[in-house]
C-alpha positions in Angstrom: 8.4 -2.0 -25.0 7.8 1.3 -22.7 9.9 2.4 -20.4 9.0 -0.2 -17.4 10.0 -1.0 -13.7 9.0 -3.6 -11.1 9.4 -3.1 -7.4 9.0 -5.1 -4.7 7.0 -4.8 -1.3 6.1 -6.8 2.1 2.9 -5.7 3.3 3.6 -4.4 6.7 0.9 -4.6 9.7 0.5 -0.7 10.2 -0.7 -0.6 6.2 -3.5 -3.2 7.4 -6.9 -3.2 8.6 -7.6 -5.6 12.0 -8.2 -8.3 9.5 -4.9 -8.4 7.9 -6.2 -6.6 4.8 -4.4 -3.8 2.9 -6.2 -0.4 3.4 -7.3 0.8 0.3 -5.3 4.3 0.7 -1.8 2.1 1.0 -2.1 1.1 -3.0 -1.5 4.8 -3.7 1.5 4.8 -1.5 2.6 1.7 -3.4 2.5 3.2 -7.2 4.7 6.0 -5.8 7.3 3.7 -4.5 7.4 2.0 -8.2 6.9 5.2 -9.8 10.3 7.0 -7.4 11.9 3.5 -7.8 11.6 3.9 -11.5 12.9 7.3 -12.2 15.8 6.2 -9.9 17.0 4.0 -12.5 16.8 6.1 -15.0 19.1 8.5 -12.9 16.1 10.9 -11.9 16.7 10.4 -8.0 14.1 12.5 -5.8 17.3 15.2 -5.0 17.7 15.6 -8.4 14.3 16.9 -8.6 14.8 18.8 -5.1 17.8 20.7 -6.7 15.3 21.9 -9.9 13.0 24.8 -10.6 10.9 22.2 -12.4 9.5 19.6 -11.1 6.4 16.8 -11.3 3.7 16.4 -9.6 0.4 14.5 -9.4 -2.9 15.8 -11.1 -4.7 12.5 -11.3 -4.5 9.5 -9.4 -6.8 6.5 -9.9 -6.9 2.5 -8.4 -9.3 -0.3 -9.5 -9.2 -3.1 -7.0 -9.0 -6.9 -8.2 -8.0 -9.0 -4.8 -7.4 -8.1 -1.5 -3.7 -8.2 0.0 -2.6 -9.0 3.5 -0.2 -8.7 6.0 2.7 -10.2 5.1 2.2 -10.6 1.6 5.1 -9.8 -0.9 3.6 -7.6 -4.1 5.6 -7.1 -7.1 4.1 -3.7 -8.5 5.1 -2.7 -11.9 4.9 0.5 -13.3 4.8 1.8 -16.6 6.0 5.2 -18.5 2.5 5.2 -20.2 2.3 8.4 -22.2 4.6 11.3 -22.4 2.8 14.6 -23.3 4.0 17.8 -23.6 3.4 19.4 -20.0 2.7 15.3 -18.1 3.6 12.0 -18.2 1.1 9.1 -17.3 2.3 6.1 -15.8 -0.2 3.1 -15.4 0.2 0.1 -12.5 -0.1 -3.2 -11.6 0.1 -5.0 -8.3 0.6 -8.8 -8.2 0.8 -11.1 -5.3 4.1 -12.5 -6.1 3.6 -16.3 -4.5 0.6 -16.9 -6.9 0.4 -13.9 -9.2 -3.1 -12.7 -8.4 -3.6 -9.3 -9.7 -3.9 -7.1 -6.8 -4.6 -3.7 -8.5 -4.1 -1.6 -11.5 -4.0 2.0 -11.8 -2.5 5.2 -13.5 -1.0 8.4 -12.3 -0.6 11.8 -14.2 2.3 14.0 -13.3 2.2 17.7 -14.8 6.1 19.8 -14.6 5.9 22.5 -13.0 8.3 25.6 -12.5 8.3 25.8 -8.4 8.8 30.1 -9.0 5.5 30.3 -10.3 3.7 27.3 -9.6 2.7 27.3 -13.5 2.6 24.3 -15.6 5.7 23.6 -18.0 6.7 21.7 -20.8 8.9 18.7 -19.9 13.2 19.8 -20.2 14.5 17.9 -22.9 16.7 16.2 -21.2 14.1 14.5 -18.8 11.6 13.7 -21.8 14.6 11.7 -24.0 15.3 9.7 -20.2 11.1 8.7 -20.5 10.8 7.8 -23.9 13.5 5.3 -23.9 12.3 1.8 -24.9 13.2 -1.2 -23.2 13.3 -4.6 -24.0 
């Protein structure tokens, strides 16, 4: 099995509309907490990247909505290493309501490395790519 996380998150009022329902923008906002959740665990912490010349960020970013969420909701969001590339890594989503499972959301990210001194693309260090394409049961 890939390389795989699951976080969870209470749906707080300010990430609501005036009906109780999740803004669409928040769903983004809850990849990247799976996503930064993920890499912790792997022992890629957001300082580690902070103390790099190299570092990922996002080129693509896509959400399909399935259900709407509301305040107060609990959402189990996993997040998947997807594909690992040369120069990016794609990492797919999926929100469930954790009380009755409803799929929420799915989605995907692309990271590409980057060397921070000259804003150019990268190949992945060696070191980072062996933590990514570790299977897990």
């Amino acid at each position: 099995m890939k390389l795989h996380h699951k976080s969870r998150i209470k749906v707080r009022i300010n990430e609501t509309d005036l009906a109780g329902v999740v803004h669409y923008s928040n769903y983004f906002v809850y990849f990247s907490i799976a996503h930064w959740d993920l890499l912790e665990s792997i022992g890629l912490s957001f300082n580690t990247f902070m103390n790099l010349t190299v570092r990922p960020t996002i080129i693509a970013a896509y959400c399909e909505y399935k259900s709407p969420a509301h305040y107060g909701d609990v959402l189990e969001v996993e997040v998947k290493v997807e594909e690992v590339k040369r120069k990016t890594v794609k990492y797919t989503y999926e929100i469930r309501r954790e009380k009755d499972n409803v799929l929420i959301a799915t989605g995907y990210s692309i990271h590409v490395f980057i060397d921070t001194t000259t804003g150019k693309s990268v190949e992945i260090p060696d070191w980072i790519r062996e933590k990514l394409e570790v299977k897990h049961k």
